[in-house]
N, C-alpha and C positions, 0 to 999 in steps of 0.2 A: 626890334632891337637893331644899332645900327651896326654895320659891318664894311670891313674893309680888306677890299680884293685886290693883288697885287700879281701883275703877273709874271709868269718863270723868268722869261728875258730881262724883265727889269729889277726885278730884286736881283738878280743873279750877278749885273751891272754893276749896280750901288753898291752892294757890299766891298766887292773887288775895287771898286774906284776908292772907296773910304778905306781899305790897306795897305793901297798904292802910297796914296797921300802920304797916311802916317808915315809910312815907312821910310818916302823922304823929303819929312819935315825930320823925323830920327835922323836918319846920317847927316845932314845938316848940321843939324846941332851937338853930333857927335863929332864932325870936323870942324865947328867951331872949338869944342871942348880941348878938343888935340891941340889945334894952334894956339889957343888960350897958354893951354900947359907947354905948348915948347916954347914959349914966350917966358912963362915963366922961370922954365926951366935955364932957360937963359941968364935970366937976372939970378943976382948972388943972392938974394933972399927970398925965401917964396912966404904969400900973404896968408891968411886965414881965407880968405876969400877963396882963395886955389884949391886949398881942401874940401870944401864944401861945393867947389862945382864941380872938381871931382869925381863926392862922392853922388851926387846928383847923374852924372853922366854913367857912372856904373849902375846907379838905380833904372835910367832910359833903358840902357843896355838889357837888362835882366829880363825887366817886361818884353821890350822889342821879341827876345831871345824866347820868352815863353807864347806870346804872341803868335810866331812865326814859326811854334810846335804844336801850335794849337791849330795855324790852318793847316801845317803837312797832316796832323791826325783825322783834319775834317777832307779835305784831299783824296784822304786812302779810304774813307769811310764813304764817300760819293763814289768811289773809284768802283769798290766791289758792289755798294746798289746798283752802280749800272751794268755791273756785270752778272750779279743774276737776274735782273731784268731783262737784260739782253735790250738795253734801250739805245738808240745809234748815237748819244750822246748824255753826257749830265748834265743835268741841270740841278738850279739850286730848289730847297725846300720849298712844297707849295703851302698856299696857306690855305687851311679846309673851312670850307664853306657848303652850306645845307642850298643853295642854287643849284638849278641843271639836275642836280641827283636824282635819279630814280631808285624806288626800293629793290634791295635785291631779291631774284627769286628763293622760293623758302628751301632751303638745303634738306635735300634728300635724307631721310632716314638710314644713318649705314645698315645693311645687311651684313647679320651676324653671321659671321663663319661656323660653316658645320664642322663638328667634329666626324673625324675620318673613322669608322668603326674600325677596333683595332682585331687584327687577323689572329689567328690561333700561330700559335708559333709552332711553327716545324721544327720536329727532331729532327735532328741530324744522325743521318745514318752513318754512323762508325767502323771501317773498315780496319779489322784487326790485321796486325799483321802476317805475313805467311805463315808461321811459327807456329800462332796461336790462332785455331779458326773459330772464334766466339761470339757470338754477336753481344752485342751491351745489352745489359741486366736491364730492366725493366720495373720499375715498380710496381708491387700487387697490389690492390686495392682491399679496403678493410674488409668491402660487401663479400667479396669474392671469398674470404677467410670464411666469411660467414656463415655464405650457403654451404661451403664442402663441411662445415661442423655440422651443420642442419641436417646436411647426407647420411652423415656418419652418427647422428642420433637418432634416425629414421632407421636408417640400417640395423640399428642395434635393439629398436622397439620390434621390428618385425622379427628380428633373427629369434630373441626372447619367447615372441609370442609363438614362433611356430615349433621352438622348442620346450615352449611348455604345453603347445598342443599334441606332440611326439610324445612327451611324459603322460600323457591325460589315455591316449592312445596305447602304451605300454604297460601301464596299469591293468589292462582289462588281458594282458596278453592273446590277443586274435592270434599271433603267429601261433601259436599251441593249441589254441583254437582249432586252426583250420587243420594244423598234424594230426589230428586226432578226429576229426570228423573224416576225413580221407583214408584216413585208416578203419572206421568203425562202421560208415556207412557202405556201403555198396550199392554202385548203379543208383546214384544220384549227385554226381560229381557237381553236374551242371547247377542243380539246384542248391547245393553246396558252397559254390564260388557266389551266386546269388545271394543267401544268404547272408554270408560273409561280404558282400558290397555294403549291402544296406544297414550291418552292424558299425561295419567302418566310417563309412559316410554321417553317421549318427556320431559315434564315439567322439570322430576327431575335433569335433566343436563343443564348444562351453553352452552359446546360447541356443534355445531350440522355441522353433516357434509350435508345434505340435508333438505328441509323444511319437515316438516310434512302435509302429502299431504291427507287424507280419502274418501275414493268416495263409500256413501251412493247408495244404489240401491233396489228398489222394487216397486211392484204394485202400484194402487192410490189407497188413504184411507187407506193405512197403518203407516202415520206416520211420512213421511219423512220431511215434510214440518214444520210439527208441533216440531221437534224434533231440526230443523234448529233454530225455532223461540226461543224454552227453552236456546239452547247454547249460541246464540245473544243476550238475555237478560242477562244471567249469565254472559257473558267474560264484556259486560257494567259495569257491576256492580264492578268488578276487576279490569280491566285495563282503563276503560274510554269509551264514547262513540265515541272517535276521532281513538280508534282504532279498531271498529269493524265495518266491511261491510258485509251490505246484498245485495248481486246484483240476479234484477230478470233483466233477460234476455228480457220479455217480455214487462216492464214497463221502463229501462236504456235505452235498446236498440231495438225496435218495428220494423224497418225498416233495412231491410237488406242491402240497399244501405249505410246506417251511418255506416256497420259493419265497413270500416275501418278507422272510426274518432272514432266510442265506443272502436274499440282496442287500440286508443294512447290514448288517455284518462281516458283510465283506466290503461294503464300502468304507466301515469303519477302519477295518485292518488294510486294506490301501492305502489311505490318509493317513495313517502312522507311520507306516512304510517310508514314502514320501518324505515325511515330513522327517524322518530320521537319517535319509539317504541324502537329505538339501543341507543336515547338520555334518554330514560326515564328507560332504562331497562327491558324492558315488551316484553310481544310476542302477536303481532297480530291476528285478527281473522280476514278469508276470506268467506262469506259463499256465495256460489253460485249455489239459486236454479233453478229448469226446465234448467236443464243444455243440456235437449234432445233440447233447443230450440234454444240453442249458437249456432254464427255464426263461422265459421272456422277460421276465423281472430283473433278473442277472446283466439280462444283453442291456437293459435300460439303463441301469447304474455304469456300466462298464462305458457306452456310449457316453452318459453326461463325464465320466473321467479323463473320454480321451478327447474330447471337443478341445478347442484350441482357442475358448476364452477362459480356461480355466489359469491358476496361480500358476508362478513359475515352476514349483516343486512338483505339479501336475505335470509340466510339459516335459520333463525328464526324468523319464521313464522308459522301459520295452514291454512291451507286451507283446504272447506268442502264442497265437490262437490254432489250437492241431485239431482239425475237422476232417472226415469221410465226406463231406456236403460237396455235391456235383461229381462223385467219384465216376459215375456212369458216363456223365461227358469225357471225363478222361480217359476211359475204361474203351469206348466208344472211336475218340479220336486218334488214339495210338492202334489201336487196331485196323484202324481204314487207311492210316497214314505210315505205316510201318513200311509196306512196300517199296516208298517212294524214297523214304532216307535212305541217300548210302550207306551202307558199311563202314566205307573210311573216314565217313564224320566223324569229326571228335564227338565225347560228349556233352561239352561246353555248347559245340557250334546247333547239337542234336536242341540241347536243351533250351537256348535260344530261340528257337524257330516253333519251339512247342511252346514255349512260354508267350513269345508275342499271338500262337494261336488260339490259345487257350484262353489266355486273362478275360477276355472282354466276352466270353460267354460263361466266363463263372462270373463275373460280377453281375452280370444280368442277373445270374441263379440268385447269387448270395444274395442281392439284394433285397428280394422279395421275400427273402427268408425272416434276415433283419436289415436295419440303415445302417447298421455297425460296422457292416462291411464297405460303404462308401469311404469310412475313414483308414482303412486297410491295405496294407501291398500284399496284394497274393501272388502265392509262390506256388505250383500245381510241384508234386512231386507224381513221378510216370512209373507203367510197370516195371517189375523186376523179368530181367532175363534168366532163363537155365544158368548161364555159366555166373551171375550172380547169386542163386541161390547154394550154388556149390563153394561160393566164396562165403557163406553163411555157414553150412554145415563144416567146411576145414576152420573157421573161427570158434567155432562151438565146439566140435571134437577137441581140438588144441588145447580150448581152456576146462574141459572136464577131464582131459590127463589122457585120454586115448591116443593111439598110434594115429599116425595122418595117413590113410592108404587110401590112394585113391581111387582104384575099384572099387572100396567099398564106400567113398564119398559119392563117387555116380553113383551106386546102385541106389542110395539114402533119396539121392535129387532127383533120381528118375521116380519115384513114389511119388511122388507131387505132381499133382492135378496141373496141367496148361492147356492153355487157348490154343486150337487147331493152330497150326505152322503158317505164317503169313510173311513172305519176303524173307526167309529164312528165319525167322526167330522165329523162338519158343517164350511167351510170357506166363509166369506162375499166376495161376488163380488168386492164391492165398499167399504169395509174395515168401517173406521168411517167417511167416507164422506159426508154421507147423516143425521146423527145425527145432525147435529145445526137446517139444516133446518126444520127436521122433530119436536124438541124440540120449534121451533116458532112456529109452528101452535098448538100446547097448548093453 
């Protein structure tokens, strides 16, 4: 295709020379026009011809006059390209042609601006006036509302529940309980506060994974029988008479041949018990004494009752087995170790030290006897002292109406049989055995 190349300097030329021209062949013919008209103006009539070149000469004019605003516009429009060119001269228009040209290199990919991650905005800390020294209010968050209700309905599940473990616990009244054993017992304080641990410990919870099983043990005439009798009165008085039993071995069941109809039949009347203690919500009492005198049939029932896969109504329960069995170890150990106790022991502290020495050689005993006693806490109750049996006979004189004199209280306790004198004490043979009888011949 053909083409036509023209360069800056000379086209720049030509145009400028072809303005020149025009512009004066114009004033030319616009000073012809003038002298024309002051010729006419002269003469007394002016021609039709006059008007008409004239208006010819105002038409030159017009154009010239648009002309001549058309290159001051092209002027100022060259003026500023070359001013931000920054080129040391203007020049006129090129004419573009695909010669010489080389492609240009391929324009860079712009690189997208990162967003600047935007910062957490800082509070401003607000300086109250001296006036008022407050710091600005804060707002709580909802979570926080949340957990202090959660607190405060945790606090209120627990406070319930241990108040209605307090109620479960009051029911059974232990504090009158233990008045009354302290008062009735003598010289067995320690085993008394024992006792009363493991009734407590038992009461104050709902669920139980075994029954509560105690197995009472010590000489005759120290108490065991009589202690049997204070608990069987009190659990009456609390939970009813239909849920307490006293079983004597000797009086249930006398003949060894019925041992295996006393054994179903008292596991029948167990499992009623139970089963009417789980309707009322109450927990039974089993008490069963001269248990040296049960028949083996008995111990087997009484074993599968208190294993600890049995129903729940099984598992709460007490049972309070009052035995002579290992009396002679006891009989035995407080006489070799009487010596060595202080005096100013408590009884607590006495009964302590006798119970951790004691347990683990009656359970050896018991156990060979039957397995019943592996499921058992045995509680050893110890001799009676002289000045215990004397707190025997002023309770018994008191309650058969005699005067209380106590000359004649020693002379009653000096009749009674004791173990030669060992570290100052005196231990009763026969414990308060022989007190009722001795206080009827009064």
């Amino acid at each position: 295709m053909p083409h036509f190349k023209m360069s800056d300097e000379s086209s720049s030329t030509s145009s400028s020379q072809l303005v020149e021209d025009f512009e004066g062949e114009l004033d030319e013919e616009v000073d012809s026009e003038e002298g024309k008209n002051q010729k006419d103006r002269g003469s007394p009539t002016p021609s039709l011809s006059s008007f008409a070149s004239l208006r010819a000469v105002i038409r030159i004019k017009q154009k010239y006059q648009a002309i001549k605003r058309r290159r001051q516009e092209m002027a100022l429009g060259l003026g500023t390209q070359c001013g931000l060119t920054g080129a040391p001269r203007c020049t006129s228009p090129k004419i573009f042609t695909f010669n010489g040209l080389t492609p240009p290199p391929f324009p860079a990919i712009p690189s997208v601006p990162q967003k600047k991650k935007k910062r957490g905005r800082k509070r401003d800390v607000l300086y109250p006036p001296e006036r008022q020294r407050k710091m600005p209010k804060q707002e709580r968050s909802r979570a926080t509302s949340c957990l202090y209700l959660l607190f405060v309905i945790v606090f209120i599940q627990v406070y319930n529940a241990i108040e209605n473990l307090d109620d479960h616990v009051l029911r059974y009244d232990l504090e009158g309980l233990e008045k009354t054993l302290r008062r009735e017992m003598f010289g067995q304080q320690g085993a008394v506060e024992g006792l009363l641990s493991h009734l407590n410990d038992y009461l104050f919870t709902y669920v139980h994974n075994k029954p509560l099983v105690v197995s009472i043990h010590g000489p005759s005439g120290v108490g065991k029988s009589h202690l049997g009798r204070l608990l069987a009165g009190h659990f009456r008085s609390v939970v009813g008479d239909t849920l307490v039993l006293q079983y004597y071995v000797l009086h249930h069941c006398p003949q060894e041949a019925d041992a295996m109809q006393c054994a179903r039949n008292l596991s029948t009347l167990i499992s009623e018990m139970v089963e009417k203690a789980e309707e009322e919500e109450k927990i039974p009492l089993f008490i069963f004494d001269e248990a040296e005198h049960m028949h083996m049939e008995i111990f087997d029932v009484l074993l599968q009752l208190v294993a600890s896969k049995q129903s729940n109504e099984y598992l709460n329960a007490i049972y309070l087995i009052l035995s002579n069995l290992g009396h002679a170890h006891i009989t035995k150990h407080m006489l070799q170790n009487s010596s060595s106790i202080p005096m100013a022991m408590t009884a607590s502290g006495r009964h302590s030290n006798f119970v951790k020495e004691l347990t683990p050689i009656l359970r050896k005993t018991l156990e060979k006897h039957h397995s019943l006693w592996s499921e058992a806490d045995i509680l050893p109750l110890g001799l009676l002292e002289k000045g215990h049996v004397m707190e025997c006979f002023l309770e018994e004189v008191t309650r058969e109406g005699f005067y209380p004199d106590h000359s004649n209280i020693e002379r009653l306790a000096g009749e009674i049989e004791y173990y030669p004198a060992v570290g100052g004490r005196e231990y009763s043979q026969t414990g308060c055995k022989q007190v009722v009888a001795k206080v009827n011949l009064l």
